[in-house]
N, C-alpha and C positions, 0 to 999 in steps of 0.2 A: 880400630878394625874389628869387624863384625867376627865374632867365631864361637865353632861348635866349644859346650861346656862338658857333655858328660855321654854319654852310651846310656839310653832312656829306658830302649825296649828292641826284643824283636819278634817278629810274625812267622811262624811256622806252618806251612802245611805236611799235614802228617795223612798218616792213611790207618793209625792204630792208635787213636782217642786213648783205648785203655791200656797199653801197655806204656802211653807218653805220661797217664795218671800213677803208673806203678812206679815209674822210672823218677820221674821230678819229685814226686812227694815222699815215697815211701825210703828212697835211696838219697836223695839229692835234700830231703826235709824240705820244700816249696808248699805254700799254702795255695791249696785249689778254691777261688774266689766263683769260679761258675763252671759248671763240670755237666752240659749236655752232649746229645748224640753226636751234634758238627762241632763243639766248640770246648775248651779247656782252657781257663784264662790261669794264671799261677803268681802269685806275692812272694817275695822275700823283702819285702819292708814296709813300710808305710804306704808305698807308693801302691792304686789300685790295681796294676800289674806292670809284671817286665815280660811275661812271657805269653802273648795272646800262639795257641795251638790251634789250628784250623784242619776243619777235616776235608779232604782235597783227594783228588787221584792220585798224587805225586808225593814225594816227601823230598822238601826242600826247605832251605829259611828265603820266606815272601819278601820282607823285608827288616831290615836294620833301621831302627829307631836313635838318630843323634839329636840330642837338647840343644836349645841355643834359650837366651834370656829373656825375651821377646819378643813381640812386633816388627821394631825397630830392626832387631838381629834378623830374623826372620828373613827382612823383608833386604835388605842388604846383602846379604847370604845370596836371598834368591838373582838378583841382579848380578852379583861377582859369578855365579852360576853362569851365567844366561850369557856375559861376558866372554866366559872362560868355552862357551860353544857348548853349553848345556843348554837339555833341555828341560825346563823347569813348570812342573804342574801345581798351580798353587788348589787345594783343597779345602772347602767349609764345612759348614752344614753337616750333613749325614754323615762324609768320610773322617771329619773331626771327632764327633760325637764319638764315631764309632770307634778310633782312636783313643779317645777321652782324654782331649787335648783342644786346647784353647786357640791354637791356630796349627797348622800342617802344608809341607807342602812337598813333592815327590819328583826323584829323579833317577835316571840309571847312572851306575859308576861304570869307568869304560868297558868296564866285560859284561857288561849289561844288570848286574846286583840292582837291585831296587835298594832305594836307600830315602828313607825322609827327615826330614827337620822338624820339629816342634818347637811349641812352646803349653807354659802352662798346664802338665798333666796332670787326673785327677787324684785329689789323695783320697786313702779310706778313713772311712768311719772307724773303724773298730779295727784293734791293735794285731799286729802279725803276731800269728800263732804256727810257729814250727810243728807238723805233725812228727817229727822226730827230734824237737828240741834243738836246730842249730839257730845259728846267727848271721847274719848274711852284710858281710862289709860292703856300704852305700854310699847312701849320702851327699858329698860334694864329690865324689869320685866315681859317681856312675853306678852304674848295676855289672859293671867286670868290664874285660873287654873281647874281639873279635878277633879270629886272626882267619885271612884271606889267602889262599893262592890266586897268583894274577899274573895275567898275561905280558903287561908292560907294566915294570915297574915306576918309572919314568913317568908316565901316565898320572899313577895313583900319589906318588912324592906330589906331582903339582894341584893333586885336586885336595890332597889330606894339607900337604904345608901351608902351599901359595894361596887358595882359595876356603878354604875351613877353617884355616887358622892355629893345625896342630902343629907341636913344637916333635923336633926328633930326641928320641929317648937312649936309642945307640941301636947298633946291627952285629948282628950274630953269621959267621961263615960256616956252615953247615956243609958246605960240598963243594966241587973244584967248580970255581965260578959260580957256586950258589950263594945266597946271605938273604937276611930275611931284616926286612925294617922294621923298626918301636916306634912309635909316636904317641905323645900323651896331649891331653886336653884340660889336664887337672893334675890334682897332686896322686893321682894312680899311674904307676911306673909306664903302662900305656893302655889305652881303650881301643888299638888297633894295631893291627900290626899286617905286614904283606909279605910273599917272596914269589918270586919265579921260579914254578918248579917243573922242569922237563918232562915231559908226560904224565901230568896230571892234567888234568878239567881245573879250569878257575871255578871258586865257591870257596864257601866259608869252610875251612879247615876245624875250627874248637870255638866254643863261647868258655870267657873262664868266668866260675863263680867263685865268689874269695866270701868264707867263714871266721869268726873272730874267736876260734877253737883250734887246736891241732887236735884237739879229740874230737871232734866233728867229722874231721879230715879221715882219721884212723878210723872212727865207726864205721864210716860208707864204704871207705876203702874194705874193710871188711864183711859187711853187706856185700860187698861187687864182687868178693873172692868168692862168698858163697854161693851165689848165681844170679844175683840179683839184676846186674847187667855186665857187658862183657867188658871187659880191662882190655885198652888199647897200649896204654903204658904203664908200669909199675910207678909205684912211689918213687918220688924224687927231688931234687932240690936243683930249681932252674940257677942258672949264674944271673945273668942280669936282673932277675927283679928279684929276687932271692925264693919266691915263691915255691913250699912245699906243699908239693901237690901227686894227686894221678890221675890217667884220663878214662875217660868210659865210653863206649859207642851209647847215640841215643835211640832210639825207633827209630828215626828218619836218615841214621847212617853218619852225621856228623860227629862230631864229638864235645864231648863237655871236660873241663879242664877242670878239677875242682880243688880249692887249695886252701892254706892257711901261710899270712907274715908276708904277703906284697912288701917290697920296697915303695918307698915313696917317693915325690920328688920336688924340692921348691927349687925352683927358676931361676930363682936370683945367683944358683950356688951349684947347679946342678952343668957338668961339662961332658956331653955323649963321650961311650966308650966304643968299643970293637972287641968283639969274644971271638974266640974261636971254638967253643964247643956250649950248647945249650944247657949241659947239666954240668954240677960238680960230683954228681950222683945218683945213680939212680933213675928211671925212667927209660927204663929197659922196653923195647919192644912187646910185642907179645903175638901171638897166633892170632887175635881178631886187628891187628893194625898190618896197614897195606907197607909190607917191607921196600917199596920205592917211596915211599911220603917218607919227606924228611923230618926229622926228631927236632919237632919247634911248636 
């Protein structure tokens, strides 16, 4: 079976180029690979980018970038897609390039998220240089992962499980009749995650980026106390993936999870849980996060 390998990249349109250049580099330590008036592309590893920022009237994430192995996958993908009552755009030329990827191709998830499949992305020449010296855990685990509010859960279980090919990581109960699903693609605890949440707008809730420092963690965290960007949750240590981390509003309103010590996961050994509370500590609220979003 054909399936997604790792969380590639994603597409941002923003509406403040230079305060997304203050936030990612200066706070976050992200290398800016190409910094003009519409565009902001940003490194954390080898990889030529994870984070393409577009300047746009809106501030929204364009699209979510999932990896698959190639062609083959690609092209399988796209058919179980197409199957499953998707509709599936397959892209070359210009829209690949512009990607910087070997093949591409585009679809909405059912609350309409744009979402694409690659293969093949490009690497760089010349080595990531942290303008604040962190370290950004990659690799075979992706570039972090995504977490979504969504309108039918149900929905998204059969497009991530049955059709993608992710495996379930466990679910967390957050609220009476609330829970939020994990799914991983790799040995990263998940690259996606969903819940149903009553009075919110479906959209991407947090991207996390995982550091291979807990001082990494502490510096930003401390940049963010002093103004650097707003604190949506204090420090804290998640239960299911053990991740200590805190979160930040970005320019464009979503949030960025930024952490240190993921749990991992190998398959052969690995049997989903059920939590009942998202922290063992820590990750306290604050005055810039919306006191109806649930703590996830």
């Amino acid at each position: 079976m054909a399936e997604v390998t790792g969380l590639g990249y994603v597409v941002v349109d923003a509406t403040d180029l230079g305060a997304w250049q203050e936030y990612a580099c200066g706070l976050l330590g992200m290398q800016s690979a190409v910094d003009t008036a519409d565009r902001l592309v940003l490194r954390i590893d080898h990889k030529a980018y994870r984070l393409d920022i577009r300047r746009a009237d809106r501030d929204a994430v364009a699209a979510i970038g999932w990896e698959v192995r190639g062609p083959r996958e690609l092209d399988a993908l796209t058919r179980a897609l197409e199957d499953g009552g998707y509709a599936v755009k397959r892209l070359g030329g210009e829209a690949a390039a512009r990607r910087g990827v070997s093949g591409l191709a585009e679809f909405d998830d059912p609350d309409g998220q744009r979402l694409e499949l690659f293969w093949g992305s490009r690497e760089a020449a010349d080595r990531f240089t942290s303008p604040t010296g962190a370290g950004f855990v990659t690799g075979t685990g992706g570039m972090g992962h995504v977490f979504q509010f969504v309108r039918d859960e149900a929905a998204h279980a059969k497009l991530y499980f049955d059709i993608l090919g992710f495996r379930l990581s466990d679910h967390i109960d957050f609220g009476p009749g609330m829970s939020a699903t994990f799914a991983h693609c790799n040995e990263r605890h998940h690259s996606i995650a969903w819940a149903v949440a009553p009075g919110l707008p479906p959209g991407v809730g947090h991207l996390m980026f995982e550091v291979d420092e807990l001082d990494h963690v502490g510096r930003a965290w401390s940049r963010a106390r002093g103004g650097a960007a707003p604190i949506t949750m204090e420090f804290g240590k998640h239960t299911n993936d053990e991740m200590l981390s805190f979160y930040s509003k970005t320019p464009s309103g979503f949030q960025v999870e930024y952490g240190y010590g993921g749990r991992l996961i190998d398959d052969t050994t690995w049997t989903p849980a059920r939590y009942d509370a998202t922290s063992y500590w820590g990750h306290e609220f604050t005055e810039h996060r919306d006191p109806d979003e649930p703590d996830v």
